[in-house]
C-alpha positions, 0 to 999 in steps of 0.5 A, spaced: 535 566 440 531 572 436 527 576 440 521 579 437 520 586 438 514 589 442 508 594 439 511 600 443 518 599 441 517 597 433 512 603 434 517 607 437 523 606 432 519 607 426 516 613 428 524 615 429 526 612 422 521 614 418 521 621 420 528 622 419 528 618 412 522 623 410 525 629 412 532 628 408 529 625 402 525 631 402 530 635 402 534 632 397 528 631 392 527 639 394 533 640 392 535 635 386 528 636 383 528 644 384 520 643 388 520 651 390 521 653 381 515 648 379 510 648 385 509 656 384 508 655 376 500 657 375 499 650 373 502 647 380 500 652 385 493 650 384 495 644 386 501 644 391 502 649 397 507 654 396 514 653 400 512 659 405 506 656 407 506 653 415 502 646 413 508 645 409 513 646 414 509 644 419 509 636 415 515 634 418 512 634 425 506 631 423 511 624 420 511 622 427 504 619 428 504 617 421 510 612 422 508 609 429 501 607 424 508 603 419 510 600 426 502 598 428 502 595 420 508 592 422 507 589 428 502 584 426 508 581 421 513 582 425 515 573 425 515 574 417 519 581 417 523 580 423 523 573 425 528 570 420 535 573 417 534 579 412 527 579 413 526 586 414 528 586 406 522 584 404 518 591 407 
């Protein structure tokens, strides 16, 4: 039997995931990509926050509240993602 999972606990995990997966994909792509070189050029810096800047530290913390909203958007399809074999590759 496959028991469907609840609004709390699909909420709950992809607060976890998504912030854990945000935080090492932007630390990677930071360092691949070198961010600090190409955000303080004066063509980007107008646009992208530099890296001492707080708001941007400070975004991992705000990751949280934005994957519980993945987990309300996945709730409603939970028979479709989460209800058959591999169903959750189709995210």
């Amino acid at each position: 039997m496959n028991q469907q999972p609840t609004l709390p606990g699909l909420c709950g995990r992809a607060a976890v995931v998504h912030t854990i997966t945000y935080m090492f994909m932007g630390i990677i792509a930071s360092a691949v990509r070198d961010y600090k070189t190409d955000f303080a050029r004066p063509e980007m810096a107008c646009w992208m926050r530099q890296f001492d800047d707080p708001i941007l530290r400070a975004g991992v913390l705000f990751q949280p509240i934005r994957g519980a909203l993945f987990g309300f958007t996945f709730y409603p399809l939970r028979e479709f993602v989460f209800g058959k074999k591999n169903g959750w590759l189709t995210i």
